[in-house]
LUMVOLO-35908 format. One record per residue (C-alpha): residue number from 1; residue in one letter; z, x, y. Coordinates in Angstrom, 1 decimal, decimal comma. Each point is the difference from the previous one (the first is absolute). Example, Ala and Ser with C-alpha at 12.3 -4.5 7.8 and 13.67 -1.06 7.14 Angstrom:
residues 2
(kekol 1; A; (7,8; 12,3; -4,5))
(kekol 2; S; (-0,7; 1,4; 3,4))
//
This chain:
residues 313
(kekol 1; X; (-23,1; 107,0; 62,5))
(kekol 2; X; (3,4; 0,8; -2,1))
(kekol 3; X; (1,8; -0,9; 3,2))
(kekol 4; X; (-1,0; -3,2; 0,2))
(kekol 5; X; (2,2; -1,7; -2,8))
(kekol 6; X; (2,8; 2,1; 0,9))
(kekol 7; X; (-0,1; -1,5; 3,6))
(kekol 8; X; (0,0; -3,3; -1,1))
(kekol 9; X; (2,6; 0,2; -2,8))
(kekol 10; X; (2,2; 1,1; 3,2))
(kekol 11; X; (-1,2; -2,9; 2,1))
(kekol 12; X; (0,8; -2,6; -3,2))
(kekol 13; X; (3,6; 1,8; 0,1))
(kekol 14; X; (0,6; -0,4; 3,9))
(kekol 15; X; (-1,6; -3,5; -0,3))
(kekol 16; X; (2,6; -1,4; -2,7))
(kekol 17; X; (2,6; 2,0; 1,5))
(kekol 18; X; (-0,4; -1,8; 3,0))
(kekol 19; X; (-0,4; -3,7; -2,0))
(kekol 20; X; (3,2; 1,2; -2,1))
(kekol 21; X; (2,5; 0,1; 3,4))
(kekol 22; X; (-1,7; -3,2; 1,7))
(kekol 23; X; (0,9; -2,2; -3,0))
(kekol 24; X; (3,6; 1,8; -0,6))
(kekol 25; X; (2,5; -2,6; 1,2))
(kekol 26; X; (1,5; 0,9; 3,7))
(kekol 27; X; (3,3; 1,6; 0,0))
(kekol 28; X; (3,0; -2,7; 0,5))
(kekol 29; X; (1,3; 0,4; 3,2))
(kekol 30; X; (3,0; 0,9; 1,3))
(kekol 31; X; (2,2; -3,2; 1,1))
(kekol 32; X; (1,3; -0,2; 3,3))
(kekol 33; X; (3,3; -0,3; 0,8))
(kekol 34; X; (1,3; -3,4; 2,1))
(kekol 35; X; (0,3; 2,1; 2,8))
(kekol 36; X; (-3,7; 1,5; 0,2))
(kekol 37; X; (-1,3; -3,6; -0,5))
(kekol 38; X; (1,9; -0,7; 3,2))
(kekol 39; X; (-0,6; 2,9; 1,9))
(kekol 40; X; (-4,1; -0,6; -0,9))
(kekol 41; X; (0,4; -3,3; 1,5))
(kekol 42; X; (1,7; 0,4; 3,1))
(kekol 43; X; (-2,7; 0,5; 1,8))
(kekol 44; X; (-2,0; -3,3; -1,3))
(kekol 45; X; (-0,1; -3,0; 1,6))
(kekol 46; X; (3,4; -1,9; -1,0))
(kekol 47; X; (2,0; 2,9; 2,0))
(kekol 48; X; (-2,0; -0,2; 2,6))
(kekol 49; X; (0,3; -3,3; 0,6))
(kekol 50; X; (4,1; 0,4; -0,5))
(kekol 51; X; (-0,4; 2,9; 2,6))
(kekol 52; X; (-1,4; -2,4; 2,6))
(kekol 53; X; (2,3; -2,7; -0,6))
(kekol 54; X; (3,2; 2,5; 0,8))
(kekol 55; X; (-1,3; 1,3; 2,7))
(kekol 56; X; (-0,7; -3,5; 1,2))
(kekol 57; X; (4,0; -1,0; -1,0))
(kekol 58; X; (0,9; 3,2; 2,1))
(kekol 59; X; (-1,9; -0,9; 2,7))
(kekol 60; X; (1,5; -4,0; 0,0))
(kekol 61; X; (2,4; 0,9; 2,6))
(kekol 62; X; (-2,4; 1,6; 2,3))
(kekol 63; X; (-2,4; -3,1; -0,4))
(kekol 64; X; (3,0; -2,4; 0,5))
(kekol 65; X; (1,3; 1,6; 3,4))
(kekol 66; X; (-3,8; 0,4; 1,4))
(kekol 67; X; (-0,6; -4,3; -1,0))
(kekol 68; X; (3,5; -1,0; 1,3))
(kekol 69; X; (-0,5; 2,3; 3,5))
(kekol 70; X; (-3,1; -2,4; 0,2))
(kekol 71; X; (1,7; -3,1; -0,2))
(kekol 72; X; (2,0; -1,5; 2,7))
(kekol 73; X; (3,7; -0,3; -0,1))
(kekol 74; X; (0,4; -3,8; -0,7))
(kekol 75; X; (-2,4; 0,2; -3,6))
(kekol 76; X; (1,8; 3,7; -0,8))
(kekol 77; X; (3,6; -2,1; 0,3))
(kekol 78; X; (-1,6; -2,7; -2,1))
(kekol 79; X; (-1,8; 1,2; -3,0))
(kekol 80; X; (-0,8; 4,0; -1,2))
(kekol 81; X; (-2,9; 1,8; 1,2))
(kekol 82; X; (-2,2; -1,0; -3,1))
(kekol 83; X; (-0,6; -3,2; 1,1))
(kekol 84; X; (-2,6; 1,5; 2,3))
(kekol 85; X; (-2,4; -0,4; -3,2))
(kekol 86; X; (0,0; -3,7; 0,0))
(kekol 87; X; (0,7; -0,4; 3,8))
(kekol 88; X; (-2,1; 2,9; 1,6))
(kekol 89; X; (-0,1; -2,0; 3,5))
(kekol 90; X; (3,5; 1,5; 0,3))
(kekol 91; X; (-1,3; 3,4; 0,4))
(kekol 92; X; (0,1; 1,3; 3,9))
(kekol 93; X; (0,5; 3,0; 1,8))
(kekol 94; X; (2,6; -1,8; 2,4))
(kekol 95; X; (2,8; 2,0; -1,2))
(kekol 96; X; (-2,0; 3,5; 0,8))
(kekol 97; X; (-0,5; -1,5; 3,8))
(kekol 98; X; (3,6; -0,5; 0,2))
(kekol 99; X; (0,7; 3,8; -1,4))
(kekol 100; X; (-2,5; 1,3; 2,7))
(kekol 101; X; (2,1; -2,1; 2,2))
(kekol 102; X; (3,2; 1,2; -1,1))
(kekol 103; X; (1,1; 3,4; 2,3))
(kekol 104; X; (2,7; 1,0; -2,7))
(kekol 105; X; (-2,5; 0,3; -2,9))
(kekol 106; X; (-2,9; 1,3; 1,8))
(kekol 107; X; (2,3; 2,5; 1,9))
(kekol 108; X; (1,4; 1,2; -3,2))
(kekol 109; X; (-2,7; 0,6; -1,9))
(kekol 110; X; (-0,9; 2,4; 3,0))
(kekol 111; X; (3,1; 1,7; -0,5))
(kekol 112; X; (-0,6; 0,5; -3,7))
(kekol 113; X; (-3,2; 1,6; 0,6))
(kekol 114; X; (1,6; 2,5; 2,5))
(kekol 115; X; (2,6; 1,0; -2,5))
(kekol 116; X; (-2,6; -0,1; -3,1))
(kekol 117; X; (-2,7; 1,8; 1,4))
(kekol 118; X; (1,9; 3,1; 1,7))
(kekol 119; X; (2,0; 0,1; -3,0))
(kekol 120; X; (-2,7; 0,3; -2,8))
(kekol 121; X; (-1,8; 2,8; 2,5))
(kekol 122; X; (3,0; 1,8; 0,6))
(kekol 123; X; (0,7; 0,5; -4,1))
(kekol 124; X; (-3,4; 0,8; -0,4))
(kekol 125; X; (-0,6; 2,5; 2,4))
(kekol 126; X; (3,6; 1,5; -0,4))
(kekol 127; X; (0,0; -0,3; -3,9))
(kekol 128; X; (-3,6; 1,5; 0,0))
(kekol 129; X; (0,9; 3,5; 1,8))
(kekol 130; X; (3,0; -0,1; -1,7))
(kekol 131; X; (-1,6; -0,2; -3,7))
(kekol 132; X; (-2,7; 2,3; 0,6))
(kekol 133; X; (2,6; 2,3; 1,4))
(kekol 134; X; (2,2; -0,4; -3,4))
(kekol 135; X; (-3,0; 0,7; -1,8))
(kekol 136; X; (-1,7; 2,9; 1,2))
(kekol 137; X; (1,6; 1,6; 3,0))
(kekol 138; X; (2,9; 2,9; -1,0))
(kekol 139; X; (3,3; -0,4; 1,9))
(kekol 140; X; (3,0; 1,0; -1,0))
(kekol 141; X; (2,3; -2,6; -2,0))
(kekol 142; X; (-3,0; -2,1; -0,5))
(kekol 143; X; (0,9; -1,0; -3,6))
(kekol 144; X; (3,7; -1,0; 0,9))
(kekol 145; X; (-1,5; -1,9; 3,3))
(kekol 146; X; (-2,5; -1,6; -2,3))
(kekol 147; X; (2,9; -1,0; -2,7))
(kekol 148; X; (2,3; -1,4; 2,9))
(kekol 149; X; (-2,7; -2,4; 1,4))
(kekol 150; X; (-0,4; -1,3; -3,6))
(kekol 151; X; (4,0; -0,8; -0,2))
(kekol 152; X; (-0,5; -1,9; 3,0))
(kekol 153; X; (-2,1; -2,7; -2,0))
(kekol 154; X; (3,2; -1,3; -1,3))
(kekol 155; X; (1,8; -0,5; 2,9))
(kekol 156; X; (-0,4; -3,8; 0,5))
(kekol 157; X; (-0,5; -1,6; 3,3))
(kekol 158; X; (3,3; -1,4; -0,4))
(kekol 159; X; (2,0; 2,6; 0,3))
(kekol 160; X; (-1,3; 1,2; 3,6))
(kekol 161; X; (0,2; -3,1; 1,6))
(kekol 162; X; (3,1; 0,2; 1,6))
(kekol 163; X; (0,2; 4,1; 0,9))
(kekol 164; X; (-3,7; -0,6; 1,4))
(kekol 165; X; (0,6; -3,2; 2,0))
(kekol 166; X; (3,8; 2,4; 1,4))
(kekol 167; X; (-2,9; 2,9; 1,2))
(kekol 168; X; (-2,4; -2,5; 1,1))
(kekol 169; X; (2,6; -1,5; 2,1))
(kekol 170; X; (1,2; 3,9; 1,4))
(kekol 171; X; (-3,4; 0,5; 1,3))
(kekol 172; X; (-1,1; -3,4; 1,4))
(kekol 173; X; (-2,7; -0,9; -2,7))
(kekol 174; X; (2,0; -2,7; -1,8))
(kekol 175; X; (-1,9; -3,4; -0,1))
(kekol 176; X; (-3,3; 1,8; 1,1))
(kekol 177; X; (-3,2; 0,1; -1,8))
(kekol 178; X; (-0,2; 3,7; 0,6))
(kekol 179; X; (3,6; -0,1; -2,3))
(kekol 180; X; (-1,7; -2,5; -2,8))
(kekol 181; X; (-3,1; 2,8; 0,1))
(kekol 182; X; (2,1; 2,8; -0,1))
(kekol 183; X; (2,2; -1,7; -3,2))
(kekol 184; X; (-3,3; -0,7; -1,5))
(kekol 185; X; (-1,7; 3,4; 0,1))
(kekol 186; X; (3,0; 1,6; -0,9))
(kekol 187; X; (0,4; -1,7; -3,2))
(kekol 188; X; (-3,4; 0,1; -0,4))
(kekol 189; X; (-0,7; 3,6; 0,0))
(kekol 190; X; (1,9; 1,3; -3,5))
(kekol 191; X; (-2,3; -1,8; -1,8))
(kekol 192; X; (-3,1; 0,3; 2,0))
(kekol 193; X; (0,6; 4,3; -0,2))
(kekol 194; X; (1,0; -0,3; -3,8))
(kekol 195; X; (-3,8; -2,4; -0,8))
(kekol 196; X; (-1,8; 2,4; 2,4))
(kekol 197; X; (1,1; 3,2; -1,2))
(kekol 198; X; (-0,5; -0,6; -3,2))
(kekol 199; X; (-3,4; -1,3; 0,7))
(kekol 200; X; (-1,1; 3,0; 2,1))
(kekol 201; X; (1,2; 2,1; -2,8))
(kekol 202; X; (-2,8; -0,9; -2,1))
(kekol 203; X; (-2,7; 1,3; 2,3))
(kekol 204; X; (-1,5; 2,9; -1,1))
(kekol 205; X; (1,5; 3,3; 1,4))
(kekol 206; X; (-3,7; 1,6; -0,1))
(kekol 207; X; (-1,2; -2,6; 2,1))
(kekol 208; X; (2,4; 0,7; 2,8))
(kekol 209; X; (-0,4; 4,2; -0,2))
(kekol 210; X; (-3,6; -0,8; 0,5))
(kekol 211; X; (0,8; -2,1; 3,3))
(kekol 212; X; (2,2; 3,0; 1,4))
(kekol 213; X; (-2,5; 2,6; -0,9))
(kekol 214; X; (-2,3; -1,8; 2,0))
(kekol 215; X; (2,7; 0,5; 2,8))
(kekol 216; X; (1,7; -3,5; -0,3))
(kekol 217; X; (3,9; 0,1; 1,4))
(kekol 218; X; (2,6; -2,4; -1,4))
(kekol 219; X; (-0,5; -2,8; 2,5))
(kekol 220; X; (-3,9; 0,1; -0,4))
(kekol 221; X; (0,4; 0,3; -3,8))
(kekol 222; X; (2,2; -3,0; -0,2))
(kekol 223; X; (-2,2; -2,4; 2,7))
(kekol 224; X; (-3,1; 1,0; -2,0))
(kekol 225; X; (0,6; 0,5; -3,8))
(kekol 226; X; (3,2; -1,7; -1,1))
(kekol 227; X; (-0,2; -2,8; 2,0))
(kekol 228; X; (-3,5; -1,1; -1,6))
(kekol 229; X; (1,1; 0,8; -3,2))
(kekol 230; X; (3,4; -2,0; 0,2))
(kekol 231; X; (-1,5; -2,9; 1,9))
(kekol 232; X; (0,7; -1,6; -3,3))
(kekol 233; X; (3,9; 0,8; -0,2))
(kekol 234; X; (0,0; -1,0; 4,0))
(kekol 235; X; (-0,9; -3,3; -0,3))
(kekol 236; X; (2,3; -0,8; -2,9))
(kekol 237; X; (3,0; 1,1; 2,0))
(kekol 238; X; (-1,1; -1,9; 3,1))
(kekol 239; X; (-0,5; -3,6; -1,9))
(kekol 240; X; (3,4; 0,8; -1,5))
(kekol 241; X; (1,9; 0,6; 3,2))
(kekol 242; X; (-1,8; -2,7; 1,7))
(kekol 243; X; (1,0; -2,4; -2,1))
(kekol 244; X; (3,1; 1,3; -0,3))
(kekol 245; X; (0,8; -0,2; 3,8))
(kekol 246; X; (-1,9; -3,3; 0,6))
(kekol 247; X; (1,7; -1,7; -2,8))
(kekol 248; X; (3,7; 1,6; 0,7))
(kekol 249; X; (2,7; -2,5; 1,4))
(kekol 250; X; (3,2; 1,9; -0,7))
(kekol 251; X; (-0,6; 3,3; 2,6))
(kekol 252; X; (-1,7; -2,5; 2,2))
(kekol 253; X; (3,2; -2,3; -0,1))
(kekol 254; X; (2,5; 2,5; 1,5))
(kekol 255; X; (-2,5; 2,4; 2,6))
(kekol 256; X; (-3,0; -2,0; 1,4))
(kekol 257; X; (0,6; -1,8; 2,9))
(kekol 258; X; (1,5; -3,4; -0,2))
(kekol 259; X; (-2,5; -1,0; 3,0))
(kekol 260; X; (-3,2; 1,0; -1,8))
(kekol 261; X; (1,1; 0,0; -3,6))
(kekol 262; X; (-2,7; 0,9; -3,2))
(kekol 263; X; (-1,9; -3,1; -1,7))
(kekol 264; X; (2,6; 0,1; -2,9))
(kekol 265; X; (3,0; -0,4; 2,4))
(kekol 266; X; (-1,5; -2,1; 2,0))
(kekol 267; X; (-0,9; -2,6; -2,8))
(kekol 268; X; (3,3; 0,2; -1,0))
(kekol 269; X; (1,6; -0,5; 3,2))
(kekol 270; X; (-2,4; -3,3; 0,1))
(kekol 271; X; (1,6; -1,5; -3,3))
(kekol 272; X; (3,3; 0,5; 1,4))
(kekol 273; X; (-0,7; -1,4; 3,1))
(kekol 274; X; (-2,5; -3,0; -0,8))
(kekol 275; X; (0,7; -0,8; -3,9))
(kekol 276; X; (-2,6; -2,4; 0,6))
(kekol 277; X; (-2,8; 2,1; 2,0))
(kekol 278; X; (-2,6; 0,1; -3,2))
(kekol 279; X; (-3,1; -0,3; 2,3))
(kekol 280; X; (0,6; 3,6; 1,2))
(kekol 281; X; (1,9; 1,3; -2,9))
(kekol 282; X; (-2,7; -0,5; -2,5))
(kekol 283; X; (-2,8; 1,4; 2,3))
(kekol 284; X; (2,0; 2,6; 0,6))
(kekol 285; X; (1,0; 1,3; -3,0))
(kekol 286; X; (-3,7; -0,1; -1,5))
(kekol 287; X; (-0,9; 2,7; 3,1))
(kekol 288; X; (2,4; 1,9; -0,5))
(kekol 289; X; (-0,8; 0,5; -3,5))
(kekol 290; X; (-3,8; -0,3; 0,6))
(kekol 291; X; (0,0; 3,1; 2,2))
(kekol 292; X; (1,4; 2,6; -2,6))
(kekol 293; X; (-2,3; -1,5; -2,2))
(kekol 294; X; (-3,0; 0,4; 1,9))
(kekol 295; X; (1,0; 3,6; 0,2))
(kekol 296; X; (0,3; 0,4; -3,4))
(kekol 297; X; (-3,4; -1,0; -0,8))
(kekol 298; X; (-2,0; 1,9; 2,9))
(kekol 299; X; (1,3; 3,4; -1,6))
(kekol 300; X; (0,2; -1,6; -3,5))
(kekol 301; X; (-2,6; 3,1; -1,9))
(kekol 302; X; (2,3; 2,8; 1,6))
(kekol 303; X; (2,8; -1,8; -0,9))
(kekol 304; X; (-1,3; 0,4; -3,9))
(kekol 305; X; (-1,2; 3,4; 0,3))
(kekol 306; X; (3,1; 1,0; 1,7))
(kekol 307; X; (2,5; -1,4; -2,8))
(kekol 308; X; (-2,4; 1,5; -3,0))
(kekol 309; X; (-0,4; 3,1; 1,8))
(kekol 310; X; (1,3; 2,6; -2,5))
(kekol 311; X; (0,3; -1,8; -2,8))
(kekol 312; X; (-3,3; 1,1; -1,6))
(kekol 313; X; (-0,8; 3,6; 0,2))
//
């Protein structure tokens, strides 16, 4: 019974304790500088709604040639392609029939794709064995190899044109597309080995002494373990060389064939020609940049995962 009172005196001490810090007044707090405010509302509606409206201003010129390739060539000359939102009769795929129609276009966009695609596989496959060699295969002079491909990445394009087109001309290749492929992979490799090899660096070494104690050899070990792991790094460096090739004019200019030029020379060849020829021009240049685009999105997630790779360990 003499615990009793002492129990509750300690229960009437927790008690007012407890009333004492609810009724204190809250601690002030700290103010926050211009530039937290900011930061704390970037992400509310306001920049959201600023984010959509730039992207919408960057995509104006895409929207512009895609409304004006569906107008015909008489409403183009008269008034600009946003008329087509208080006249939308004008719209028609006319221009597209006579771009099927044209042999020049359609035969050049053939000839891109035979310069683009052997190209981008080329510096992948070549830049792939190459990295992975740089990376974990023992030769000698592999550091000074490794340092002399990355001096090559400032070598511009410019410079080579007129020894390579010389060579090219010795050996019967000039004005090829096996020359424009050749050019392409060439200056495609430095910095397809240099992304690679760094890239395969980060694997883990334990993870490829386990693969050869299970009797994997070098070719085996690079089919089945880095490739999967740098699928990642792969498709980055084929979106960039693909768009690199399919967009290029200036390499295309002086080596690809004058009879089956690329799409970019042979637009250009079309102003020159036919100042006037918008039904084709227009139609053409939205496929041409449509294509690379298309591209872009299909392997859009390795894209993103191949550009963040190694930036978070």
């Amino acid at each position: 019974m003499s615990g009793a009172p002492e129990v509750n005196t300690a229960r009437i001490g927790r008690q007012k304790a407890v009333s004492r810090q609810a009724s204190a007044p809250e601690a002030p707090k700290a103010k926050q500088s211009l530039g937290a405010r900011i930061a704390a509302r970037a992400g509310g509606g306001v920049m959201r709604v600023f984010l959509i409206l730039v992207a919408l201003f960057w995509l104006m010129p895409t929207i512009g040639l895609l409304l004006s390739s569906l107008r015909g060539p008489q409403d183009i000359a008269a008034t600009g392609w946003w008329k087509v939102f208080t006249a939308p009769s004008e719209l028609t795929f006319d221009n597209y029939q006579r771009l099927l129609d044209n042999s020049t276009i359609t035969g050049s966009l053939v000839s891109t794709i035979m310069i683009t695609v052997p190209s981008t596989v080329l510096v992948v496959v070549i830049g792939s064995l190459a990295g992975y060699a740089f990376a974990w295969m023992e030769f000698p002079g592999r550091d000074w190899w490794f340092l002399l491909v990355v001096g090559l990445l400032v070598v511009p394009v410019q410079v080579a044109l007129i020894p390579v087109s010389e060579l090219f001309g010795t050996i019967g290749i000039f004005e090829t597309t096996l020359g424009v492929v050749l050019f392409h992979t060439a200056f495609g490799l430095p910095f397809a080995i240099f992304l690679l090899r760094n890239f395969f660096a980060e694997i883990p070494r334990e993870l490829l002494e386990a693969a050869r104690l299970d009797g994997a050899g070098e070719i085996r070990l690079f089919v089945r373990v880095v490739m999967p792991l740098g699928g990642p790094a792969i498709a980055s460096l084929g979106i960039f060389q693909f768009l690199w090739v399919w967009n290029d004019m200036l390499v295309a200019l002086i080596f690809a064939d004058s009879e089956s030029p690329p799409i970019t020379v042979a637009l250009q060849q079309q102003v020159r020609q036919f100042g006037n020829n918008i039904d084709v021009l227009a139609p053409g240049a939205f496929v041409s940049m449509v294509i690379p685009l298309v591209v872009f999105f299909a392997f859009q997630r390795q894209f993103v995962t191949g550009v963040m790779a190694g930036s978070v360990k």
